[in-house]
PyMOL Python script that loads the backbone (N, CA, C, O; Angstrom):
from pymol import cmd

cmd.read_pdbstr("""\
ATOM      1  N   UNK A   1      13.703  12.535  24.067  1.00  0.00           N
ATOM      2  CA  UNK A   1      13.699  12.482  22.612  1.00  0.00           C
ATOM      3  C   UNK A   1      15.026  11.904  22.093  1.00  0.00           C
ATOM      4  O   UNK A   1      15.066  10.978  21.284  1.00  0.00           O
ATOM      5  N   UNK A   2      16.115  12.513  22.612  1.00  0.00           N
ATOM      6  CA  UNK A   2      17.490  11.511  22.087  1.00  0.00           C
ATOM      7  C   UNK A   2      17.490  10.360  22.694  1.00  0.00           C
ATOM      8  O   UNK A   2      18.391   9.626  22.288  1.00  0.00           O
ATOM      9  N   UNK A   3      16.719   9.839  23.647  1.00  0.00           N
ATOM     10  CA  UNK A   3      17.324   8.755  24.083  1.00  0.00           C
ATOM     11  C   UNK A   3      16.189   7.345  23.126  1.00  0.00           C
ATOM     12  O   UNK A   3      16.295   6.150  22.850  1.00  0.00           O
ATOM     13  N   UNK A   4      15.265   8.365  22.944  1.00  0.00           N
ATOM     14  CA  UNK A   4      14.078   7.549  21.241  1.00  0.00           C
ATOM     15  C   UNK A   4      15.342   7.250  20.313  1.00  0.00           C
ATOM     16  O   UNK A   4      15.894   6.152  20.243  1.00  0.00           O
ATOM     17  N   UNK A   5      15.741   8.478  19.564  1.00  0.00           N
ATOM     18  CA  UNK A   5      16.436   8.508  18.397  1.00  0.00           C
ATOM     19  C   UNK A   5      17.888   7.559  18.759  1.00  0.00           C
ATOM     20  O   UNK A   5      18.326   6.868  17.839  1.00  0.00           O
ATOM     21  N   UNK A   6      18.424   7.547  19.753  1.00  0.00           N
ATOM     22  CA  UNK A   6      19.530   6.493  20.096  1.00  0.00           C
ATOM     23  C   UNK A   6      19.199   4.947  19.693  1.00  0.00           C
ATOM     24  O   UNK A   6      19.805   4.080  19.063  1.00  0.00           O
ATOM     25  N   UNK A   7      17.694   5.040  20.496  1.00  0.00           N
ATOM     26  CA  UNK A   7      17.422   3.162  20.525  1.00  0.00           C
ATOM     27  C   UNK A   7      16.878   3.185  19.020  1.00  0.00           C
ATOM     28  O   UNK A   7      17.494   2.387  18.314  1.00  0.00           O
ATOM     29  N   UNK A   8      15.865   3.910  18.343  1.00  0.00           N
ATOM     30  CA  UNK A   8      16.103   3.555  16.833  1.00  0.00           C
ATOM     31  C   UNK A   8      17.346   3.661  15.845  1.00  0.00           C
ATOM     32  O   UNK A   8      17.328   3.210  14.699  1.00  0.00           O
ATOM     33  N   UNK A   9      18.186   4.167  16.298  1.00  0.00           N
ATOM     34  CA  UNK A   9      19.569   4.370  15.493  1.00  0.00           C
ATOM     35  C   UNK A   9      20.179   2.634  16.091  1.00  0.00           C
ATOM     36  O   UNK A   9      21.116   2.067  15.529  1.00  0.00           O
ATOM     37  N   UNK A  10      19.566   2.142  17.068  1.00  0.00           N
ATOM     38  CA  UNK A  10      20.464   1.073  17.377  1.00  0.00           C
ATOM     39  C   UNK A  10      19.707   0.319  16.736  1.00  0.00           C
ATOM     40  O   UNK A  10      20.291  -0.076  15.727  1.00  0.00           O
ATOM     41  N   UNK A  11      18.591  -0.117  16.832  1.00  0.00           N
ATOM     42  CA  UNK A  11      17.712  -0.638  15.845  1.00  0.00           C
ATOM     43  C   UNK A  11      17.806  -0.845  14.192  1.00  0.00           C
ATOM     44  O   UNK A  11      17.885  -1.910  13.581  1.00  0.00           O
ATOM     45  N   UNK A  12      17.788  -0.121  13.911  1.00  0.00           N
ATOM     46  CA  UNK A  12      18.415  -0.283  13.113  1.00  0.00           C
ATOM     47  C   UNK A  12      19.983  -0.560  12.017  1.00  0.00           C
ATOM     48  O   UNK A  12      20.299  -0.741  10.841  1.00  0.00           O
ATOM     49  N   UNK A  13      20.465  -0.456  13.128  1.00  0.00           N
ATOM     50  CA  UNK A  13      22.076  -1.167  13.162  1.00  0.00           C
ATOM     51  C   UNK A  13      21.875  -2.540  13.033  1.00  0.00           C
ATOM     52  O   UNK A  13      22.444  -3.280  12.231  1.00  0.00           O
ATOM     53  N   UNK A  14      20.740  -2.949  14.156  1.00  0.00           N
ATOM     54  CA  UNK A  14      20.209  -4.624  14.699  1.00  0.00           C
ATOM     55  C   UNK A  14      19.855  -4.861  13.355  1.00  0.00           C
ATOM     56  O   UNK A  14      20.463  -5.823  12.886  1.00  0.00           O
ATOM     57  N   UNK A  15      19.212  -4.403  12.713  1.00  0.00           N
ATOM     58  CA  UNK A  15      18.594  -4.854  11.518  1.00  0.00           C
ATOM     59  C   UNK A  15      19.469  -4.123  10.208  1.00  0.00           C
ATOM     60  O   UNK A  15      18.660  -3.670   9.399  1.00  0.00           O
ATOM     61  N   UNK A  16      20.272  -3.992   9.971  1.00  0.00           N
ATOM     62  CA  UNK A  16      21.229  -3.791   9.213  1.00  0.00           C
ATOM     63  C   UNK A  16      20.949  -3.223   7.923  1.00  0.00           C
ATOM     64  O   UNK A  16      21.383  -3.438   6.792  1.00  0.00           O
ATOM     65  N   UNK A  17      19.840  -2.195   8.563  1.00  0.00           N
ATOM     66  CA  UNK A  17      19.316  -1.136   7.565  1.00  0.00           C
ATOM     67  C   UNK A  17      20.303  -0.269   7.497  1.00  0.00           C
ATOM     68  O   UNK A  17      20.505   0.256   8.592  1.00  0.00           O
ATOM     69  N   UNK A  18      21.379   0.293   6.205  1.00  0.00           N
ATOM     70  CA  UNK A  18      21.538   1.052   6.213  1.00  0.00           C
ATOM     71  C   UNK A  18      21.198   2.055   6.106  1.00  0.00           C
ATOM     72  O   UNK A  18      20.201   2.141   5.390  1.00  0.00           O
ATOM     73  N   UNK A  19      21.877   3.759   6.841  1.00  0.00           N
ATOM     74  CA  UNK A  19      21.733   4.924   7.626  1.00  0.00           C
ATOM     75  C   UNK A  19      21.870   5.858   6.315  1.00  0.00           C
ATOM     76  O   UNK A  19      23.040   5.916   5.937  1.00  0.00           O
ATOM     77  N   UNK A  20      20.925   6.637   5.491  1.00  0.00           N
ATOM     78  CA  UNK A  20      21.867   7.775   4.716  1.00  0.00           C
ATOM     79  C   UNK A  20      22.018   8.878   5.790  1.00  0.00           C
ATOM     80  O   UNK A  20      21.258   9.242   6.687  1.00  0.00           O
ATOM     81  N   UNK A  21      23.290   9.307   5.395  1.00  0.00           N
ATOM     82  CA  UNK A  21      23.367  10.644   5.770  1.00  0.00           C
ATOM     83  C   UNK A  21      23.006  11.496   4.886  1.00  0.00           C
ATOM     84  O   UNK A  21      23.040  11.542   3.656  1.00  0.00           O
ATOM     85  N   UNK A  22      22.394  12.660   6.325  1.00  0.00           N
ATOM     86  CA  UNK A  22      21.843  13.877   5.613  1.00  0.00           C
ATOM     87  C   UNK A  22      22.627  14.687   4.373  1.00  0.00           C
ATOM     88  O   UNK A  22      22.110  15.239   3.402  1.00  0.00           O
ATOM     89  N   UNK A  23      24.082  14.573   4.731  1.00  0.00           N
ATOM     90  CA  UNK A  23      24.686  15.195   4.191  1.00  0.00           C
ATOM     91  C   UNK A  23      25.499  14.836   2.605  1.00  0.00           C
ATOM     92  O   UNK A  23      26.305  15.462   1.916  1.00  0.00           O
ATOM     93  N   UNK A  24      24.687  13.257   2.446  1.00  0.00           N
ATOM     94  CA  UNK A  24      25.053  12.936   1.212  1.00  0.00           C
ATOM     95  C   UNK A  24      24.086  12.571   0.621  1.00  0.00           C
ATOM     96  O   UNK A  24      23.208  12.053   1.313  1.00  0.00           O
ATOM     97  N   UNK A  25      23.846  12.686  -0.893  1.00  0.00           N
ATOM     98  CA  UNK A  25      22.487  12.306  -1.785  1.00  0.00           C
ATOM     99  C   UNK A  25      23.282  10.702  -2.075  1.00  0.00           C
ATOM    100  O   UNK A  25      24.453  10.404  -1.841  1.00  0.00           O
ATOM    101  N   UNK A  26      22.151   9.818  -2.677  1.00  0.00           N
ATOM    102  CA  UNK A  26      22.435   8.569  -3.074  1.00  0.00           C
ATOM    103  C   UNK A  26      22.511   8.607  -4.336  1.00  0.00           C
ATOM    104  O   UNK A  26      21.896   9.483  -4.944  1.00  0.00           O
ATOM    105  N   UNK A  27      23.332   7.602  -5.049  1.00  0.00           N
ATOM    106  CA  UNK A  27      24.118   8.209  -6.484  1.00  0.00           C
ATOM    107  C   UNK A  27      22.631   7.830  -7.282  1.00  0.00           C
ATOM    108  O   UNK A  27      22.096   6.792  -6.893  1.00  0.00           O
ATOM    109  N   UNK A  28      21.788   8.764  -8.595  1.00  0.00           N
ATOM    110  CA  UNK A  28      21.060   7.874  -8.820  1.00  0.00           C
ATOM    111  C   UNK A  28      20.988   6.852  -9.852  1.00  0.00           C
ATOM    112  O   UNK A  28      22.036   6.546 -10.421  1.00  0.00           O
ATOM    113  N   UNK A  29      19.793   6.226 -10.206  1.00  0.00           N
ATOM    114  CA  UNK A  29      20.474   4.811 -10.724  1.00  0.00           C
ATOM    115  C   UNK A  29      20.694   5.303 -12.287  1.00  0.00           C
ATOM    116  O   UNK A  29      20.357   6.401 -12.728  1.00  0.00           O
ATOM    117  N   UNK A  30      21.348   4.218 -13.035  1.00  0.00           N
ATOM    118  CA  UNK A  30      21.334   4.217 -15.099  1.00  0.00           C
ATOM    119  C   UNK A  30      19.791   4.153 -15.242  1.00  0.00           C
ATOM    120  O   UNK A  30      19.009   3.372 -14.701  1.00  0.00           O
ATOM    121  N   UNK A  31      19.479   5.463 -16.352  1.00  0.00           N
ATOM    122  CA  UNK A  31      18.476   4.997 -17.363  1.00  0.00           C
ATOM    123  C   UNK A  31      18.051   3.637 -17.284  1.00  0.00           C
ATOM    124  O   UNK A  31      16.878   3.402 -16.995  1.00  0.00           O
ATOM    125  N   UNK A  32      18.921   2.640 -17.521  1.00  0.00           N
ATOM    126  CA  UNK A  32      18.625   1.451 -18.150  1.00  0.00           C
ATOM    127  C   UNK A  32      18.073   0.166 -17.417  1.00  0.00           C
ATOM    128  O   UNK A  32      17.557  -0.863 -17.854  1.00  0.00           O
ATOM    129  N   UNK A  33      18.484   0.769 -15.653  1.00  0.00           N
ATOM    130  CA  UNK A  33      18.290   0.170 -14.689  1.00  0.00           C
ATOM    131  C   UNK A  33      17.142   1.038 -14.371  1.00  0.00           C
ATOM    132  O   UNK A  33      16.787   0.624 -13.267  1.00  0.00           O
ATOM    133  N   UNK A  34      16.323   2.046 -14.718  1.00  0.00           N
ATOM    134  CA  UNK A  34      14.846   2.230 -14.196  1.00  0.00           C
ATOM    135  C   UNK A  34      13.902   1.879 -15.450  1.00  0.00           C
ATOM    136  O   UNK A  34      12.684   2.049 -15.381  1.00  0.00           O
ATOM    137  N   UNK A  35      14.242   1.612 -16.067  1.00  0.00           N
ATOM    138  CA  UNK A  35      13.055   1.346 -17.192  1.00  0.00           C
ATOM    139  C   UNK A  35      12.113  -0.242 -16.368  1.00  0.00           C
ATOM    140  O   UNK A  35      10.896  -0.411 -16.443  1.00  0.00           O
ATOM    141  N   UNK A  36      13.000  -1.095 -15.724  1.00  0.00           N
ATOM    142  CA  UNK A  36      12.205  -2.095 -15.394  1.00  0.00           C
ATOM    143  C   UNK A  36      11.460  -2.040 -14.483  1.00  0.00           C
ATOM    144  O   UNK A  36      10.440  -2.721 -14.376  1.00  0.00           O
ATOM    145  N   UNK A  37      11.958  -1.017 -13.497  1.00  0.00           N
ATOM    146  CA  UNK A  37      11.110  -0.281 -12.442  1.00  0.00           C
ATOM    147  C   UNK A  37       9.672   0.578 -12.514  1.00  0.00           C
ATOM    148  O   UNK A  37       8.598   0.668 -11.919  1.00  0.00           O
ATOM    149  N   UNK A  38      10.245   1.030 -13.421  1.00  0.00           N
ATOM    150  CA  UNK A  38       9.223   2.426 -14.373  1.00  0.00           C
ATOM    151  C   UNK A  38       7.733   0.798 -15.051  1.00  0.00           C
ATOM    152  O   UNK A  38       6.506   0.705 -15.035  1.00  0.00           O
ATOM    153  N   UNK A  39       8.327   0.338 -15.291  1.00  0.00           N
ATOM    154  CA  UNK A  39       7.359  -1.168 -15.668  1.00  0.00           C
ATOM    155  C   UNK A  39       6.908  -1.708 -14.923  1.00  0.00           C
ATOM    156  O   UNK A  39       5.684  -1.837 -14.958  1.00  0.00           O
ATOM    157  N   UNK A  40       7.520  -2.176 -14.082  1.00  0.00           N
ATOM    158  CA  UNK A  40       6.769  -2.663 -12.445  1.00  0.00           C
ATOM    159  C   UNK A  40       5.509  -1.917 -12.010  1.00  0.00           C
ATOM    160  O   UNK A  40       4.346  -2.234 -11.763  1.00  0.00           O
ATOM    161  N   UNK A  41       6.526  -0.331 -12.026  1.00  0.00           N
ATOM    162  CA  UNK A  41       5.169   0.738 -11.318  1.00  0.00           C
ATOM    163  C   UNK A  41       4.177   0.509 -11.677  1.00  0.00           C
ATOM    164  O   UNK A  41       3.226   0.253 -10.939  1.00  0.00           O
ATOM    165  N   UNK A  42       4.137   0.554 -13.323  1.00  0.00           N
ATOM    166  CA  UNK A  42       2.405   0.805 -13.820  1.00  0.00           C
ATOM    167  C   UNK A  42       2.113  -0.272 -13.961  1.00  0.00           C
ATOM    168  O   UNK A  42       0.884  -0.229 -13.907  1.00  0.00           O
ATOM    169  N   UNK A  43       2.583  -1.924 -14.214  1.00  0.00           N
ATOM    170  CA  UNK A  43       1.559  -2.849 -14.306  1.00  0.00           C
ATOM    171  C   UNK A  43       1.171  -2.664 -12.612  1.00  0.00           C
ATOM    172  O   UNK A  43      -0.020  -2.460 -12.376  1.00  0.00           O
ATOM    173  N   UNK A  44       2.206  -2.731 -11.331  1.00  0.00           N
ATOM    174  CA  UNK A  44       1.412  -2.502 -10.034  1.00  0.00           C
ATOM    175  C   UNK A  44      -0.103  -1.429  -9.619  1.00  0.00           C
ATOM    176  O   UNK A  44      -1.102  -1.618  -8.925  1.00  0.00           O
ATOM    177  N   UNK A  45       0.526   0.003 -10.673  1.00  0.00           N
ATOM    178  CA  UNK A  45      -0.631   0.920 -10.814  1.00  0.00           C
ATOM    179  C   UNK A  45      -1.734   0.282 -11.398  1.00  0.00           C
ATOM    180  O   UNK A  45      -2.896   0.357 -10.999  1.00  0.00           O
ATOM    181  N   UNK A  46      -1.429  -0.178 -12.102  1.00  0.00           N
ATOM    182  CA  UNK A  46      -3.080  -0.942 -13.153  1.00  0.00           C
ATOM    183  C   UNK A  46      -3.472  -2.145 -12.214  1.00  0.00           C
ATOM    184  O   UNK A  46      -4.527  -2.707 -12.506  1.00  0.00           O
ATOM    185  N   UNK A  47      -2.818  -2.586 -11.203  1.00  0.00           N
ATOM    186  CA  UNK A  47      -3.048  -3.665 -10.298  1.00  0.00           C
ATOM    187  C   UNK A  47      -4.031  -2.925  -9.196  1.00  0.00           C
ATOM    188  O   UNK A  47      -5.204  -3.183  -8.924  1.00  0.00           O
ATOM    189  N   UNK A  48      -3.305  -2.094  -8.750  1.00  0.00           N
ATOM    190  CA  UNK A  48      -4.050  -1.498  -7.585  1.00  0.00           C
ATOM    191  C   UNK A  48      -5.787  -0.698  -8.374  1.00  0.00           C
ATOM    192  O   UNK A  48      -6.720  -0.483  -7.600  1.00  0.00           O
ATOM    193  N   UNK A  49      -5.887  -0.477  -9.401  1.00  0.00           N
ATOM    194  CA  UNK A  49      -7.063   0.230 -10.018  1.00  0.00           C
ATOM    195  C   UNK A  49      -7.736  -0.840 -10.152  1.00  0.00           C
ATOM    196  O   UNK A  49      -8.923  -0.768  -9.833  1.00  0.00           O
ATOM    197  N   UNK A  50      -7.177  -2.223 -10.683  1.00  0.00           N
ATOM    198  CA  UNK A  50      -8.492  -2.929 -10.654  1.00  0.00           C
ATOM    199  C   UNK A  50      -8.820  -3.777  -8.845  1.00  0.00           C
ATOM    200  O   UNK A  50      -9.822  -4.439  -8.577  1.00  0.00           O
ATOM    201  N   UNK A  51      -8.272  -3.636  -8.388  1.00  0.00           N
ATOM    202  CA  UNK A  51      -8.339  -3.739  -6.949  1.00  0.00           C
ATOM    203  C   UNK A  51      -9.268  -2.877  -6.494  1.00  0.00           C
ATOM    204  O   UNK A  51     -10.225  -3.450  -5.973  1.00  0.00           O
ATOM    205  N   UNK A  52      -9.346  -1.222  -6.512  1.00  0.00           N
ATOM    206  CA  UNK A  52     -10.013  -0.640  -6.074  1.00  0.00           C
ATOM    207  C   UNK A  52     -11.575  -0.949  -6.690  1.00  0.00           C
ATOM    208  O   UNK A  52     -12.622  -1.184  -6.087  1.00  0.00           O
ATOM    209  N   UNK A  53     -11.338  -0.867  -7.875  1.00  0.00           N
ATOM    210  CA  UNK A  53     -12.576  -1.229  -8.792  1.00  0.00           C
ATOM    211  C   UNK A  53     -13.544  -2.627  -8.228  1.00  0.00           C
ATOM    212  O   UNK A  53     -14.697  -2.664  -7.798  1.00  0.00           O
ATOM    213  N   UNK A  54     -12.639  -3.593  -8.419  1.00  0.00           N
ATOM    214  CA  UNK A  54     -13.316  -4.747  -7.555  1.00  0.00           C
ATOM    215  C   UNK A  54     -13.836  -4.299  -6.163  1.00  0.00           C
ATOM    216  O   UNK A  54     -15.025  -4.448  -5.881  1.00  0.00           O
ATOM    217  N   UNK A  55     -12.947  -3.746  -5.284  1.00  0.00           N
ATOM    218  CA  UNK A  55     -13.770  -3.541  -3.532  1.00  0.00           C
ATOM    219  C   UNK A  55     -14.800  -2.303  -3.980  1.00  0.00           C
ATOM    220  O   UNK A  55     -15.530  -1.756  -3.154  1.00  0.00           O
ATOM    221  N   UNK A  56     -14.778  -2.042  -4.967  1.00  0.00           N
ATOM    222  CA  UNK A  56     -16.139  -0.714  -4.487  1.00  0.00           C
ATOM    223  C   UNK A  56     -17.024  -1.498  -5.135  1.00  0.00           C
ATOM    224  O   UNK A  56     -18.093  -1.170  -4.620  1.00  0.00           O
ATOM    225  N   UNK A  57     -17.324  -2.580  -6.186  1.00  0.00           N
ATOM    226  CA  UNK A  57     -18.039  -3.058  -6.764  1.00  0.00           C
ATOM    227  C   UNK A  57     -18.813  -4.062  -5.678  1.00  0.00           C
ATOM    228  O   UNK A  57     -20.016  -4.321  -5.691  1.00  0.00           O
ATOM    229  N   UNK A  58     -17.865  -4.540  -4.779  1.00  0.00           N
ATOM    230  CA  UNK A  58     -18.067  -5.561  -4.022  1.00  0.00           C
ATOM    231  C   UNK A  58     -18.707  -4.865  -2.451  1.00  0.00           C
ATOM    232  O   UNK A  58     -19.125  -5.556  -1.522  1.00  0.00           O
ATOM    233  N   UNK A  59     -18.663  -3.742  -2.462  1.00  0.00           N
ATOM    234  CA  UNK A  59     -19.136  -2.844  -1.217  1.00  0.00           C
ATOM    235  C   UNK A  59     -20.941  -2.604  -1.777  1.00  0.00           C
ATOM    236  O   UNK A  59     -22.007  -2.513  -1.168  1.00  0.00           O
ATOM    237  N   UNK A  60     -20.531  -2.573  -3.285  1.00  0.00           N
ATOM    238  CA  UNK A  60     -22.549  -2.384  -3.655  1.00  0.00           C
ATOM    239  C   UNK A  60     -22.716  -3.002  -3.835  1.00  0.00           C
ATOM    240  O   UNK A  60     -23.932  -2.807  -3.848  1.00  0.00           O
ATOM    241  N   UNK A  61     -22.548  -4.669  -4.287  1.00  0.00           N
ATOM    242  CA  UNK A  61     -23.134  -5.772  -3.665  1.00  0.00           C
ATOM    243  C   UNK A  61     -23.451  -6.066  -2.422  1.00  0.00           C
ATOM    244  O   UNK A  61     -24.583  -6.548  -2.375  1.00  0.00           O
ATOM    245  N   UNK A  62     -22.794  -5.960  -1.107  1.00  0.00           N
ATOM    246  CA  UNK A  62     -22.944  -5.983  -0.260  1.00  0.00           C
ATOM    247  C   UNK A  62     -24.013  -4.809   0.702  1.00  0.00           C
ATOM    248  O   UNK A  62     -24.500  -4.953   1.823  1.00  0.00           O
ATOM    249  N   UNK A  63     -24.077  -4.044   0.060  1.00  0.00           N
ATOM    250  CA  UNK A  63     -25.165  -3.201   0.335  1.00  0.00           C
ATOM    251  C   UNK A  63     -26.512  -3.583  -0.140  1.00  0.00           C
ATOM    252  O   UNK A  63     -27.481  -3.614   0.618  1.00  0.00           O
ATOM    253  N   UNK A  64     -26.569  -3.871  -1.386  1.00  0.00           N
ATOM    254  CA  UNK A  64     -27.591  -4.222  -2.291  1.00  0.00           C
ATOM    255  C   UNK A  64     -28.059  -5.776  -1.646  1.00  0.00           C
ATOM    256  O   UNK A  64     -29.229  -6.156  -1.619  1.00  0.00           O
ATOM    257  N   UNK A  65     -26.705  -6.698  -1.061  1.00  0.00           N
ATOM    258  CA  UNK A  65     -27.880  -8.416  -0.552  1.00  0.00           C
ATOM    259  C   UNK A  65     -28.211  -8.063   1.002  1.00  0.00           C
ATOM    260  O   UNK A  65     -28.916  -8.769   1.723  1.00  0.00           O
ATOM    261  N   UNK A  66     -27.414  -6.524   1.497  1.00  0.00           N
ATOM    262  CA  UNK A  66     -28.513  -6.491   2.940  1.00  0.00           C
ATOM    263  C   UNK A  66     -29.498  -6.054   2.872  1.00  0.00           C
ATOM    264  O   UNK A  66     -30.473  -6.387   3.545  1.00  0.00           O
ATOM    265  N   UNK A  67     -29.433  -4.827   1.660  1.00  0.00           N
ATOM    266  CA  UNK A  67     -30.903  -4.302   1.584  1.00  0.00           C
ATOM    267  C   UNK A  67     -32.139  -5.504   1.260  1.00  0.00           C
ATOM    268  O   UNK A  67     -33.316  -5.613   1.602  1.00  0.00           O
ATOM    269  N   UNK A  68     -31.404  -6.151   0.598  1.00  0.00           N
ATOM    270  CA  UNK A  68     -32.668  -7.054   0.139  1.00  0.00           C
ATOM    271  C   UNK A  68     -32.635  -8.473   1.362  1.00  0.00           C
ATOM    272  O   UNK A  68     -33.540  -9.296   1.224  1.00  0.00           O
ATOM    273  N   UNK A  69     -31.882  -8.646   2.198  1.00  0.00           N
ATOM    274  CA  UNK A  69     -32.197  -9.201   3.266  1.00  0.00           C
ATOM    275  C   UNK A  69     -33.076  -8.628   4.316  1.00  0.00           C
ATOM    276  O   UNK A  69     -33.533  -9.293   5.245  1.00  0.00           O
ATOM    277  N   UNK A  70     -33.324  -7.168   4.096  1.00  0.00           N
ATOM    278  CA  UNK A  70     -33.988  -6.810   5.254  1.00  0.00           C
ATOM    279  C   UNK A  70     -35.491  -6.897   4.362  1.00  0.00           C
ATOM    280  O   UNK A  70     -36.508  -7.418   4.820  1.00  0.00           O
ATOM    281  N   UNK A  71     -35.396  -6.339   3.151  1.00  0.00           N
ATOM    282  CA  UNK A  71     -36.857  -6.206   2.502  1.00  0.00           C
ATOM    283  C   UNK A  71     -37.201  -7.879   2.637  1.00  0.00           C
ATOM    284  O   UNK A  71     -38.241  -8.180   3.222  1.00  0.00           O
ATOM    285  N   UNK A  72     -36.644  -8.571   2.292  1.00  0.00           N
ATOM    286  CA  UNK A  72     -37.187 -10.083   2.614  1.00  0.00           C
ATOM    287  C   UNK A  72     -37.466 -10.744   4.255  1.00  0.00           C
ATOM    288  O   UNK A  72     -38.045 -11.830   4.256  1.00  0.00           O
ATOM    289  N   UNK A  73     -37.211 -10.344   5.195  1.00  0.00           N
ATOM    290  CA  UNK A  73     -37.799 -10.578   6.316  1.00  0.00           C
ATOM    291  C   UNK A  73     -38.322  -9.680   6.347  1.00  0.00           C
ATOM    292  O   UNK A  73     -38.578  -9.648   7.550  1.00  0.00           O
ATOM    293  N   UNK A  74     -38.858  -8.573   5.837  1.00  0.00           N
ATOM    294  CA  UNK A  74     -40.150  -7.690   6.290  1.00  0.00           C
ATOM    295  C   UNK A  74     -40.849  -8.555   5.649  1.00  0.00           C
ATOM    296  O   UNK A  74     -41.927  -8.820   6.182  1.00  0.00           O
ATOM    297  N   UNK A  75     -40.636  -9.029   4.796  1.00  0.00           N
ATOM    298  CA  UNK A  75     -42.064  -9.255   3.946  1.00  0.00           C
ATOM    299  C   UNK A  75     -42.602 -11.026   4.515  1.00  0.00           C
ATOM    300  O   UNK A  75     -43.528 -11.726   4.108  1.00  0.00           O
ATOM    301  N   UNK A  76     -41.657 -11.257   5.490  1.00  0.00           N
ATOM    302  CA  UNK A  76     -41.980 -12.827   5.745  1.00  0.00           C
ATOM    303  C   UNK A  76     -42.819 -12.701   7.196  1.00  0.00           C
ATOM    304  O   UNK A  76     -43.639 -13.437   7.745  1.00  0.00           O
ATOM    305  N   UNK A  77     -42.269 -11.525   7.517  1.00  0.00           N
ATOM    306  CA  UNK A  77     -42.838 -11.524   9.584  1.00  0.00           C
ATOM    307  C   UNK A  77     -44.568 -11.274   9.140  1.00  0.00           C
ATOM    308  O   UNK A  77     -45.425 -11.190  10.019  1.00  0.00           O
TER     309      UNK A  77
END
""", "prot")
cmd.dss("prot")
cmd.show_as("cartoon", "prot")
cmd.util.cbc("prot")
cmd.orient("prot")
């Protein structure tokens, strides 16, 4: 198990992710610097809803042209 946590601690050195320590919180940001964030989120939130909306719409179409692919070769044999 330490010798996991060694090669990802080196790993990430390689990739120059910085490490928080446990023992310190990260300062957090100005008001003024999350409002554009806080904006991002929900047009992304309203992104991902009509995303979901589209694939479930597009899952009962796809149900609905096999069903009717199978009722149409029954009815041809």
């Amino acid at each position: 198990m330490e010798r996991k946590l060694r090669y990802l601690d080196e790993e990430l050195q390689k990739a120059e992710i910085p490490v928080i320590d446990n023992n310190e919180s990260p300062e957090a940001p100005l008001p003024k610097e999350t409002l554009p964030l806080e904006n991002d989120l929900e047009q992304l939130e309203k992104q991902m809803r009509e995303v979901s909306q589209n694939q479930e719409q597009l899952n009962k179409n796809f149900l609905e042209l096999t069903e009717l692919k199978h009722v149409l070769r029954k009815t041809q044999v």
